[in-house]
N, C-alpha and C positions, 0 to 999 in steps of 0.2 A: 540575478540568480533565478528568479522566477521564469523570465522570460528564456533561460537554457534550462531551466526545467521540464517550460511548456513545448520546447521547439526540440529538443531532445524523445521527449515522449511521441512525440506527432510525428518527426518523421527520422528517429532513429541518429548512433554515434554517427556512422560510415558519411549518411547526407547530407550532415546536418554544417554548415560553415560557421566559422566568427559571423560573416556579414549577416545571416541567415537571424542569427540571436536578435545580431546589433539592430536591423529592423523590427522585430519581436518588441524589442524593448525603446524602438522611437530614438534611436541616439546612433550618433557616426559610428561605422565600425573600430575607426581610431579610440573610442571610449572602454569600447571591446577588449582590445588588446592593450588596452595602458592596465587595464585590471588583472586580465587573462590571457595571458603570454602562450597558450597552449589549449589546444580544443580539449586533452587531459585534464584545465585546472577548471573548464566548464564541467566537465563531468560531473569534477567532484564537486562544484559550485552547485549544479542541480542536484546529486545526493541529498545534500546537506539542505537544497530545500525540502526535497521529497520528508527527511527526518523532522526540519521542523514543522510540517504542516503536520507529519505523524505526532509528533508533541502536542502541537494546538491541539488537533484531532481528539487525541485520549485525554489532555487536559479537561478539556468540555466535557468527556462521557466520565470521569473521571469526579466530576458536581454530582452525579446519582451519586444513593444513597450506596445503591443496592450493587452488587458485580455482575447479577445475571441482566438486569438490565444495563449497566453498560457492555456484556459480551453484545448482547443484544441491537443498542445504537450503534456500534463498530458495525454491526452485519448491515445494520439499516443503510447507514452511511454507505458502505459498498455498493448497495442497492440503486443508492440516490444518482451513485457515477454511471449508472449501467449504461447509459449514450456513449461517452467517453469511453467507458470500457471496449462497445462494438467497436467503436472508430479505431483506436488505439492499444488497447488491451493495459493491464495494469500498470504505473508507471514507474514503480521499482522493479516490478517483475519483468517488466520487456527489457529494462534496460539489465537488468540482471543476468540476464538469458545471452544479452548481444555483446557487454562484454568480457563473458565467460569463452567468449571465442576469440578473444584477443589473445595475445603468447607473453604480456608482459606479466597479468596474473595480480594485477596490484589494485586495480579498479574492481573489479568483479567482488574483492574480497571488502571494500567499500562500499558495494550495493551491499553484499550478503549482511553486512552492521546494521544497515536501516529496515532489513526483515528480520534481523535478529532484536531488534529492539522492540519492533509488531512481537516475535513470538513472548518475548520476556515480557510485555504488557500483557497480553490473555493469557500467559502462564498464571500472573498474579493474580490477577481475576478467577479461573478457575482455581487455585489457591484458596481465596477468599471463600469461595462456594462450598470448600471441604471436600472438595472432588478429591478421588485417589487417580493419580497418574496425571497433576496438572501441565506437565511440559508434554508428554503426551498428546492431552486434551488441548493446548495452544496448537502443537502440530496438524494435528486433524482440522482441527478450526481455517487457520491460516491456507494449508492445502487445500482446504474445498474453495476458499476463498479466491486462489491462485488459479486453481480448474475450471472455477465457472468465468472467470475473468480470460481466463485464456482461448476458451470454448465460445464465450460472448461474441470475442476479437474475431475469432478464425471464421466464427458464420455470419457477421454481421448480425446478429440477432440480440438484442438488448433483452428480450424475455427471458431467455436464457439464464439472465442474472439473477431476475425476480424469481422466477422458476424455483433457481437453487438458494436464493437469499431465503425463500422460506422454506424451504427445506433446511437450512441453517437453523434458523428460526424454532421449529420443530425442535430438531436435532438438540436444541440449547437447553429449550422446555422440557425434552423427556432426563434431561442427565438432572434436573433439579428434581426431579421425582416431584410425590405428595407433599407441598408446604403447608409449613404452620404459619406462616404470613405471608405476602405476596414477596416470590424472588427467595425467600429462605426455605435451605433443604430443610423438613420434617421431620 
């Protein structure tokens, strides 16, 4: 799964073969296809990893205490990809994009669950915050997230990310206004 994750991201559905994986991942392509009978059931094999490195991911930022500092390690986190990002652009999002142009309309709506689980985790967080309008405030979030990640890709430029990660950053800090302890609105 990892390896039709990683090989998926890098060079896309259309290119991407079983054998193309089966080397990815150091094993005959016959191993390939006794699992995954259809370049479809990779897809959804990389989804589902994409969703649980998203689990891990918020798991760990999920140890703070505080929700503004974990809205905050998500941004960092994105930040940390910014190479990946130039190279390849974001890896639910490219693939969200490429197979929203397929006509069976079954996969696409697949990716859309592993961004909708990103939006429903920084909904709960800004929740936590006592922010007004927290699915909102995950949108925004997520969207800049998706613009700089996609801006990154299209100009080869990894600063780009940094650039707008702290501008995210910013952005996080002023919606918490004056606190009365660190991370808590005031």
């Amino acid at each position: 799964m990892r390896a039709a994750a990683q090989v998926l991201h890098e060079q896309g559905v259309e290119r991407t073969t079983l054998a193309d994986i089966a080397n990815a991942a150091g094993v005959q392509v016959g191993n390939v296809y006794y699992y995954f009978k259809t370049k479809d059931e990779l897809v959804r094999a990389a989804l589902a990893e994409h969703s649980a490195r998203l689990d891990a991911l918020t798991a760990r930022l999920d140890e703070r205490p505080d929700p503004l500092d974990r809205l905050k390690g998500l941004v960092e986190a994105w930040v940390g990809e910014r190479d990946t990002a130039a190279r390849y652009g974001c890896p639910t999002g490219t693939l969200a994009a490429e197979l929203d142009k397929r006509a069976d309309g079954t996969l696409d709506q697949a990716a859309g669950d592993t961004i909708r689980q990103l939006l429903d985790w920084a909904q709960a967080q800004f929740a936590a915050l006592g922010l007004a309008d927290p699915a909102d405030l995950a949108v925004t979030l997520v969207a800049g997230y998706q613009g700089m990640s996609l801006l990154t890709n299209a100009l080869r430029d990894p600063g780009i990310m940094t650039r707008e990660g702290d501008r995210l950053l910013r952005w996080l800090d002023g919606l918490a206004g004056p606190t009365s302890a660190p991370g808590r609105p005031g």
